[in-house]
Structures are given as structure tokens and as C-alpha cells.
N, C-alpha and C positions, 0 to 999 in steps of 0.2 A: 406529504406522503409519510407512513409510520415507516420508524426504522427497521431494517431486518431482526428476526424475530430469534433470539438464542435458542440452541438447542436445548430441550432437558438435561438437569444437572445429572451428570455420570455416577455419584455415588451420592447414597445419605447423609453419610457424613460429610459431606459439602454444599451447605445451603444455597451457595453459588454461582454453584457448577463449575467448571475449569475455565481458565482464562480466556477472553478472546483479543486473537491479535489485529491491530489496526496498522494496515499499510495501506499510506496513501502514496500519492502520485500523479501525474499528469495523465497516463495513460493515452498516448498521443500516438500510436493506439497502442493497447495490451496486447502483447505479446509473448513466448513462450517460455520467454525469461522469468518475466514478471509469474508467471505461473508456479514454472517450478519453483523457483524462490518461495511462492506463497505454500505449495505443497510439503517441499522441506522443514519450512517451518511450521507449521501444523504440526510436523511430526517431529522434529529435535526438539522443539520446546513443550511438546504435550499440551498443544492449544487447542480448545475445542472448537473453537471456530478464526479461519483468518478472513476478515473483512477488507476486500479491496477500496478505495476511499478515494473516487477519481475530484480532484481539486475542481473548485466551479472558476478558478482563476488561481493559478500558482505564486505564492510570494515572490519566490525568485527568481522569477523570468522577466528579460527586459519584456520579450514580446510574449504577445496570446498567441496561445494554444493554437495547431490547425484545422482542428476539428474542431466543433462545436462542445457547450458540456454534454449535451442530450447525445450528440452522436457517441459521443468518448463512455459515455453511460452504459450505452445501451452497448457497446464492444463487449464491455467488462460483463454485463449481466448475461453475453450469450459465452462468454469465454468460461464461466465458472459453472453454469447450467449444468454440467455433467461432473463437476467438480468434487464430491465428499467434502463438506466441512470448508470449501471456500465459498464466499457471500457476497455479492454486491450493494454497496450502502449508499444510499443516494445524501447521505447527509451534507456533505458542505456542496452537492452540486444545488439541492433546496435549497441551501442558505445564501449562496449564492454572493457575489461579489469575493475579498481576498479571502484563502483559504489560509487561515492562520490556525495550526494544531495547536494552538490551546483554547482558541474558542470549541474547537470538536470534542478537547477534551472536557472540557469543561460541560458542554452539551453532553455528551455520554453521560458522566455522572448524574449530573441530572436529571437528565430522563431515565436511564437503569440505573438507578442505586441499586450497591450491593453486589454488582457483577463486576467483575474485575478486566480491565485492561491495560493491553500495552502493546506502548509503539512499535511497531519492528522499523526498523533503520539499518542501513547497509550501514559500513563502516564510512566510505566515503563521507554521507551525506551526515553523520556522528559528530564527522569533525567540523562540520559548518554551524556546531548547534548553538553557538556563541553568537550569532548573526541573526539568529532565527528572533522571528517578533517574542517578546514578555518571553526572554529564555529562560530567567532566572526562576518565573512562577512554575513555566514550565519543566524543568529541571525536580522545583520542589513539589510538586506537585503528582508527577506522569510514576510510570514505571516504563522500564524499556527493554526490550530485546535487541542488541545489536549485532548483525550478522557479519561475517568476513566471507569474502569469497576468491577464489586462486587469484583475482585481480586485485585484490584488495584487502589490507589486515590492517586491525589496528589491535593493541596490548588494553588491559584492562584498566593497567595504571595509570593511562595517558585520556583514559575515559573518567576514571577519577577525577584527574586533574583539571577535565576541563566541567567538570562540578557533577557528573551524573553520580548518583547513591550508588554506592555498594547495596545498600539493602536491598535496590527497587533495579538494579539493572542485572543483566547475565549476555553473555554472550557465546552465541555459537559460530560454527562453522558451516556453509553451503559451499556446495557443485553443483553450480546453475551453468547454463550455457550463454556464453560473451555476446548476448545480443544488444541493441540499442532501439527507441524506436527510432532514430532518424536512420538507420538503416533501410526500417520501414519502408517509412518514408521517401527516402532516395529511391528505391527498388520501384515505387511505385510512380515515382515522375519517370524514370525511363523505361515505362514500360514492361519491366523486367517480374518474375515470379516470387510470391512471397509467402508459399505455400507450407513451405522448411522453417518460415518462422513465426505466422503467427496460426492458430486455430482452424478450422475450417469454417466455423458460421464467422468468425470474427474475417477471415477474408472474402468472403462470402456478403457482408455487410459493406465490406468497402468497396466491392466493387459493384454491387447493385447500387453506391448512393455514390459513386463516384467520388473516392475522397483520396487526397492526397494527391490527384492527377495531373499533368503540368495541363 
């Protein structure tokens, strides 16, 4: 299946058009966090588009996923439906097996040359990027957004040092709401309503296919 399709570039003078931001994640399932997050950032960094990126299998997880990738997919694609400028990218759930963001990155380029992206990353998941597969190519390679949020900072210089470019990084600041999915998820084994936190078709999908129920 072709990639989602960038919007038209915003001005003439930008053969490019404006960045698009890639945030991936398990998406186990999307929820209203992940949202806002993706909506915030669309707009503090002036990205034209932010691409949700659900993993067809997570590096760093001992265990899989609880839903499917098709089902974890299809969340995300009814979660941004109404969304301005949020995308759902089915690219590493196609490619399938581990989701290692530098083969994505490297696939983007690839296939759009010339359009520019970059990672968004919480500050958290920042500080694990030393662990992460082919960091180093990754590192020289990417450019990155990295966000902080009231749960979570991290300093620029400490982003530095753990090898990200000055050139090719920036970091801002969100106020997203403290959700998780295994909250979700929990709520959903006993029984309980998860209306406050994820979508309406996105709850609406889990509970016509019965997911996450003990």
C-alpha cells in the first residue's frame, strides 16, 4: 500500500513544502494522549503534517503487542479521520516484522526525496536513544523534535551529549494529558468505561471486535 500522501507545499519558496513529523509507537491502542501530543506538535514546531507510525512489532518490548498490527492500524486511522494535518502511515505495519526507525528513516528518504522529516520523541524515550538499533547512523543521519512534557524534561545539553546535532534537533514543550495505554487497557479488563480517554470510533472499534477483554 502507497504511503500517505503530503500535503501541498505551503509556499513557493519551499520546493518541499514544510516538515513532516514522524511519531511512532505501539499504539496499543491510541489514545487521547497520543493525540494531543501529535496536535501540539503540528503546531509548536510548524509541521505540516504529523504522521502517526504504529510499529508492526516494537524493538523494545519483551512481549507483543495485544492487539493485532491490522487492528492497532486501523485505531489510529479512525482516531485522526477528523484530525487537520494528523496521517496515519501504515509503513512499518507493511514492512512488517521489528520496527527499527532507521530502516523507516531510511525508507522515507527513499521513497520522497526531498521532503523533509523528523522524529518527534518524548524526552523519556530521548534518553534511551543509545540502546536503540544502528543509533549512531541514526543520530547522523535523522533530524529530531524532542518534546518535554509536565512529567518529563530533559536540558538540550544533555541531548547533545548523548550525540543528537544541534543542527538537526530542537526541542519543545507540551501539555498533554498523563494517559497510558495500559490504563486502557486495564479499564477494559474490568469492565470499566474508557470513554474520557480514548476517541469515540477508536472505542467504538474496541468494543465491536472485542479487544482487550479479560
Amino acid at each position: 500500500m502507497p504511503l500517505p500522501r503530503p500535503s501541498p507545499p505551503r509556499g513557493e519558496g519551499d520546493a518541499g513544502g514544510g516538515s513532516i513529523g514522524i511519531m511512532g509507537g505501539t499504539y496499543d491502542p491510541v489514545h487521547n494522549g497520543h493525540l494531543a501530543a501529535a496536535r501540539q506538535l503540528r503546531d509548536e514546531a510548524a509541521l505540516e503534517q504529523v504522521w502517526l507510525v504504529p510499529n508492526a512489532y516494537p524493538p523494545h518490548r519483551s512481549a507483543a503487542p495485544v492487539a493485532s498490527a491490522e487492528d492497532r492500524m486501523r485505531m489510529v486511522e479512525l482516531a485522526v479521520s477528523d484530525q487537520p494535518g494528523l496521517v496515519a502511515s501504515r509503513i512499518e505495519v507493511d514492512r512488517g516484522g521489528i520496527s527499527y526507525t532507521i530502516d523507516t528513516a531510511r525508507e522515507l528518504a527513499r521513497t520522497l526525496p526531498g521532503r523533509r522529516f523528523e522524529l518527534l520523541l518524548g524526552s523519556d524515550v530521548a534518553l534511551q536513544i543509545r540502546a536503540w538499533h544502528e543509533a549512531d547512523a541514526l543520530l547522523k543521519e535523522g533530524s529530531f523534535t524532542i518534546f518535554n512534557r509536565p512529567d518529563t524534561s530533559i536540558a538540550l545539553s544533555t541531548l547533545y551529549e548523548l550525540g543528537f546535532s544541534p543542527a538537526r534537533t530542537r526541542l519543545v514543550h507540551l501539555d498533554t494529558p498523563a494517559i497510558a495505554a495500559h490504563q486502557v487497557r486495564d479499564r477494559l479488563r474490568r469492565g470499566a468505561p474508557i470513554d474520557d480517554l480514548v476517541p469515540p470510533p477508536v472505542a467504538e472499534y474496541i468494543q465491536a471486535h472485542r479487544l482487550y477483554q479479560a
